[in-house]
VOVEXNU-996559 format. One record per atom (N, C-alpha, C): residue number from 1; residue in three letters; atom name; x, y, z. Coordinates in Angstrom, 1 decimal, always signed. Each point is the difference from the previous one (the first is absolute). Example, Ala and Ser with C-alpha at 12.3 -4.5 7.8 and 13.67 -1.06 7.14 Angstrom:
! residues 2
[1,'ALA','N',[+13.2,-5.7,+7.8]]
[1,'ALA','CA',[-0.9,+1.2,+0.0]]
[1,'ALA','C',[+0.9,+1.2,+0.0]]
[2,'SER','N',[-0.4,+1.1,-0.7]]
[2,'SER','CA',[+0.9,+1.1,+0.0]]
[2,'SER','C',[-0.8,+1.1,+0.8]]
This chain:
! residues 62
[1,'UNK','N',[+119.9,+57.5,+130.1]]
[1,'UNK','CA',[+0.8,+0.4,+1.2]]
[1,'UNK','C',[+1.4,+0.2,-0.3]]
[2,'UNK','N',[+0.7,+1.3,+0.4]]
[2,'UNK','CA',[+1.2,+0.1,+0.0]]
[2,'UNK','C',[+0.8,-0.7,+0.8]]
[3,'UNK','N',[+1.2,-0.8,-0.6]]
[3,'UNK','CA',[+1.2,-0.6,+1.1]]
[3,'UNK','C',[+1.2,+0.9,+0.7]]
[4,'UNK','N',[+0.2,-0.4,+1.2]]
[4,'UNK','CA',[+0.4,+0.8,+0.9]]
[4,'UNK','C',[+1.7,-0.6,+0.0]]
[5,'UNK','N',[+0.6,+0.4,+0.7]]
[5,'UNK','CA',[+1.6,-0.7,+0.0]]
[5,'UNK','C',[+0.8,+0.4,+1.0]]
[6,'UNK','N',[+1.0,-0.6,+0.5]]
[6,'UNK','CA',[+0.9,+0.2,+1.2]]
[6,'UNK','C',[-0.2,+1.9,+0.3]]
[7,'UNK','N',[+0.7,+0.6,-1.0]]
[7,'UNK','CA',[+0.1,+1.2,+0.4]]
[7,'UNK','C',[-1.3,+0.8,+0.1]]
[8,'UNK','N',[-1.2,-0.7,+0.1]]
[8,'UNK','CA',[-1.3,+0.6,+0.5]]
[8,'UNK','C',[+0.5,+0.0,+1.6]]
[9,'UNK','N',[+0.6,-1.0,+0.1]]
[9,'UNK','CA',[-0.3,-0.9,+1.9]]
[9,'UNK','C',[+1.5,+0.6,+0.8]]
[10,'UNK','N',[+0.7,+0.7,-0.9]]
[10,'UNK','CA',[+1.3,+0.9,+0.6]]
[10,'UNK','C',[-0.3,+1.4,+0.1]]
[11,'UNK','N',[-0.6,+0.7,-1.3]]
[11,'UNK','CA',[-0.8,+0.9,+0.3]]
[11,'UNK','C',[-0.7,+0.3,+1.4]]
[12,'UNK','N',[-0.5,-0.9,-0.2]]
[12,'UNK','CA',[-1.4,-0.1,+1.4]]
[12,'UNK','C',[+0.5,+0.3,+1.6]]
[13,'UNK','N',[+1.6,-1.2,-0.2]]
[13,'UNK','CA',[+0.5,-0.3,+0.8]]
[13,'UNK','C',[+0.9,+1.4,+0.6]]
[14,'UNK','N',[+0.2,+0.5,-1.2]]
[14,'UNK','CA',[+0.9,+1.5,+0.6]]
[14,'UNK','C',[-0.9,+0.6,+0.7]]
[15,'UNK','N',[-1.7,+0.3,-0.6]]
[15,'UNK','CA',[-0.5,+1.0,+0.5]]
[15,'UNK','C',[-0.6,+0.0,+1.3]]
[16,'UNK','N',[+0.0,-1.6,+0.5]]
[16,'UNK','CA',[-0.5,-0.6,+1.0]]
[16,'UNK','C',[+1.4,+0.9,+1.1]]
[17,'UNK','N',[+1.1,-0.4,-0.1]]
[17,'UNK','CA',[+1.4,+0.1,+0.5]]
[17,'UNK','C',[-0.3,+1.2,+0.0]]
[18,'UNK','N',[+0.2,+0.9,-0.7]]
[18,'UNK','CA',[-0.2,+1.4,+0.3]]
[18,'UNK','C',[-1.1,+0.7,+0.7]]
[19,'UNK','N',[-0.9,-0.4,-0.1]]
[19,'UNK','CA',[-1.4,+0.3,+1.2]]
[19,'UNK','C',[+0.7,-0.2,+1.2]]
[20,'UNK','N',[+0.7,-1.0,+0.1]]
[20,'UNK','CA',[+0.0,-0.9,+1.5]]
[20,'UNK','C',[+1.3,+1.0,+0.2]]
[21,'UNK','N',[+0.8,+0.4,-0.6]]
[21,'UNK','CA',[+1.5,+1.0,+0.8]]
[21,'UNK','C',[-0.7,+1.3,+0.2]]
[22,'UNK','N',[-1.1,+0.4,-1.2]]
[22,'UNK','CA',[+0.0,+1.5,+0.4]]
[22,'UNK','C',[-1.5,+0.5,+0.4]]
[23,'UNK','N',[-0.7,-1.4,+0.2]]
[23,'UNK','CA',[-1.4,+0.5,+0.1]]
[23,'UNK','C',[-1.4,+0.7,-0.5]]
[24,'UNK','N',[+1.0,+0.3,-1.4]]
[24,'UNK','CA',[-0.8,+0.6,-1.3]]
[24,'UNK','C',[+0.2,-0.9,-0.8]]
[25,'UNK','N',[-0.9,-0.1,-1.2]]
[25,'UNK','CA',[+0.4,-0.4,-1.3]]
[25,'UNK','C',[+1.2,+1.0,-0.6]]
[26,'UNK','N',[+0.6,-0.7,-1.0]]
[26,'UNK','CA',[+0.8,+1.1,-0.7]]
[26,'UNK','C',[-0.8,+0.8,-0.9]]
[27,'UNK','N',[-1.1,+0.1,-0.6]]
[27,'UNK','CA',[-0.8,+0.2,-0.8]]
[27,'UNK','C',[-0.9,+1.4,+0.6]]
[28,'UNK','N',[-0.6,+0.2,+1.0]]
[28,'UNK','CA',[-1.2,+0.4,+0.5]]
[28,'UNK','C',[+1.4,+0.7,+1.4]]
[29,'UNK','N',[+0.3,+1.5,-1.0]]
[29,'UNK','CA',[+0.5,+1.2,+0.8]]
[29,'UNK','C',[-0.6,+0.6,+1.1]]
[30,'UNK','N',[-1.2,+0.5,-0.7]]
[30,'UNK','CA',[-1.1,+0.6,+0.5]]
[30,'UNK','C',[-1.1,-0.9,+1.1]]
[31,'UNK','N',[+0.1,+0.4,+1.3]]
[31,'UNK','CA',[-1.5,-0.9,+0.8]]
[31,'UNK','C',[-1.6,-0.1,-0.9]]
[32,'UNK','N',[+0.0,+1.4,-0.5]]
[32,'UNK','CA',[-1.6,+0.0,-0.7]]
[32,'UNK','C',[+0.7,-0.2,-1.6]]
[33,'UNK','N',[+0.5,-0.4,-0.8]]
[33,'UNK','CA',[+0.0,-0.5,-0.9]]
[33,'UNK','C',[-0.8,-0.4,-1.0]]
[34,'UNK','N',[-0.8,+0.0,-0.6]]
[34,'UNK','CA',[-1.3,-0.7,-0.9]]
[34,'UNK','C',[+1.0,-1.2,-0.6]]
[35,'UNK','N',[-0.7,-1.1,+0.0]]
[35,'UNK','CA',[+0.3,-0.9,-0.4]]
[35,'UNK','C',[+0.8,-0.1,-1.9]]
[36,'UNK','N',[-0.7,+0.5,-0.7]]
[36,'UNK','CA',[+0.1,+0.8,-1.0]]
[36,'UNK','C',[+1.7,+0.6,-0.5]]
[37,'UNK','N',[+0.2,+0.8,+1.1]]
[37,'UNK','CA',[+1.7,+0.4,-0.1]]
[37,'UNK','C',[+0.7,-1.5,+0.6]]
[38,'UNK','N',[-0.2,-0.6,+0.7]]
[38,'UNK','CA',[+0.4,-0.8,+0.8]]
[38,'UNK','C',[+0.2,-1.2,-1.0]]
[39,'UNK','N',[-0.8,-0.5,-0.6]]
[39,'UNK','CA',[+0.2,-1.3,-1.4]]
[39,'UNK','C',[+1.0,+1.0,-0.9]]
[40,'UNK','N',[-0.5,+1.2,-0.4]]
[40,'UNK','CA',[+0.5,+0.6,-1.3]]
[40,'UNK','C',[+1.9,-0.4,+0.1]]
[41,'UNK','N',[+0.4,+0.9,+1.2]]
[41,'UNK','CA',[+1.4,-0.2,+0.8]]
[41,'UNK','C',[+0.1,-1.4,+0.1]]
[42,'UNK','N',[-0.5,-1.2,+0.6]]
[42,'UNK','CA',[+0.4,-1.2,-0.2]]
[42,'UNK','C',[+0.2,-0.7,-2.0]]
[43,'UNK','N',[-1.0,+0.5,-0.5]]
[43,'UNK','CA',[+0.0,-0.6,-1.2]]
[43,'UNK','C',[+1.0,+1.1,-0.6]]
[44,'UNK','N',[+0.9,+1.0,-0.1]]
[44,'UNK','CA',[+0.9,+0.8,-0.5]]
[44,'UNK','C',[+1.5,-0.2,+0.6]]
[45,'UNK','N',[-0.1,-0.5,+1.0]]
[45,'UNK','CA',[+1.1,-1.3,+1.2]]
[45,'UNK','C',[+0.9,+1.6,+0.6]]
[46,'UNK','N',[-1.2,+1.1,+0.3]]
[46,'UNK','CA',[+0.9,+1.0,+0.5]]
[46,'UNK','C',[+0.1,-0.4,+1.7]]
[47,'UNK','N',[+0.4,-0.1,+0.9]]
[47,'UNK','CA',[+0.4,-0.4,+1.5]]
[47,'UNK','C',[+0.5,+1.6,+0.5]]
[48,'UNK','N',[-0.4,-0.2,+1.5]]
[48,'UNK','CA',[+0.6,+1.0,+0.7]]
[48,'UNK','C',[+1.1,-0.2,+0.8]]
[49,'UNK','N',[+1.3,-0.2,-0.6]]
[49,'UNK','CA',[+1.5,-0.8,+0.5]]
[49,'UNK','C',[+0.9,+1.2,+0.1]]
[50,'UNK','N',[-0.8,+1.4,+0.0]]
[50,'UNK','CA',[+1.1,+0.9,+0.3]]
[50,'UNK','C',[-0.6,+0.3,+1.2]]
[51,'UNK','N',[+0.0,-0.4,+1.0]]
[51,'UNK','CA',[-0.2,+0.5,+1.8]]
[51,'UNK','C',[+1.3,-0.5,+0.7]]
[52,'UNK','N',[-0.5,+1.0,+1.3]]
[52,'UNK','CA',[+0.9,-0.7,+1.1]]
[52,'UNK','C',[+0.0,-1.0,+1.0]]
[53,'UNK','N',[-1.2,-0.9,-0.6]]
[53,'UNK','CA',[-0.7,-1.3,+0.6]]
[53,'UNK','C',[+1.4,-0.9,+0.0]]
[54,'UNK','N',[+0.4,-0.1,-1.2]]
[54,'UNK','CA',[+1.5,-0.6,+0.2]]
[54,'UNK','C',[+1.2,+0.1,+0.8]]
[55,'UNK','N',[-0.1,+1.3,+0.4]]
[55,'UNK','CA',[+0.9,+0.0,+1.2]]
[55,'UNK','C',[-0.5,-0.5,+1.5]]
[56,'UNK','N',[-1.6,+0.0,+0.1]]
[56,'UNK','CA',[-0.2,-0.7,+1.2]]
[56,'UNK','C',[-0.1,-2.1,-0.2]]
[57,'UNK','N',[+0.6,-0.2,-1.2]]
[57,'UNK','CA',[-0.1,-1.2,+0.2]]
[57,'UNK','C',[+1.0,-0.6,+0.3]]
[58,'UNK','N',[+0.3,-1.6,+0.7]]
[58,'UNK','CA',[+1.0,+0.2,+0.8]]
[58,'UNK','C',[+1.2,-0.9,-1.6]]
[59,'UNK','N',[+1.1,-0.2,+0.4]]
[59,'UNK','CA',[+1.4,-0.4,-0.9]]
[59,'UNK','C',[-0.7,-1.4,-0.7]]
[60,'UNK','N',[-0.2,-0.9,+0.9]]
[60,'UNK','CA',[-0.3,-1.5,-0.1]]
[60,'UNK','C',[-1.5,+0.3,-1.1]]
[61,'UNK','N',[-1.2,+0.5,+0.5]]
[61,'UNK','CA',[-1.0,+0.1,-0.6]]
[61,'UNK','C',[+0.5,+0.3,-1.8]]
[62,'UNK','N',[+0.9,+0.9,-0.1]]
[62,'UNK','CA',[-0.3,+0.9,-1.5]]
[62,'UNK','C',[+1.3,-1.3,-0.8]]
């Protein structure tokens, strides 16, 4: 069994945070997605942090 460490649980903890402001994962662009692109883009740590989701979040949140 592999050991896990703090920055598994910060990790986690952002992507949790980010669901919760914008409703999406950061990961999974696309609604119909295959799962498949969806790990590949998590395991390659590409994110979709060029939107304008950021401007609807409020000062305090970001």
């Amino acid at each position: 069994m592999q050991g896990y460490h703090a920055a598994c649980d910060v990790w986690s903890l952002g992507v949790l945070v980010y669901t919760m402001l914008f409703g999406q994962t950061p990961f999974a662009i696309k609604p119909n997605e295959s799962s498949e692109v969806v790990l590949s883009r998590i395991e390659s740590g590409r994110l979709d942090l060029i939107n304008n989701n950021w401007n609807k979040i409020s000062d305090s949140a970001k």
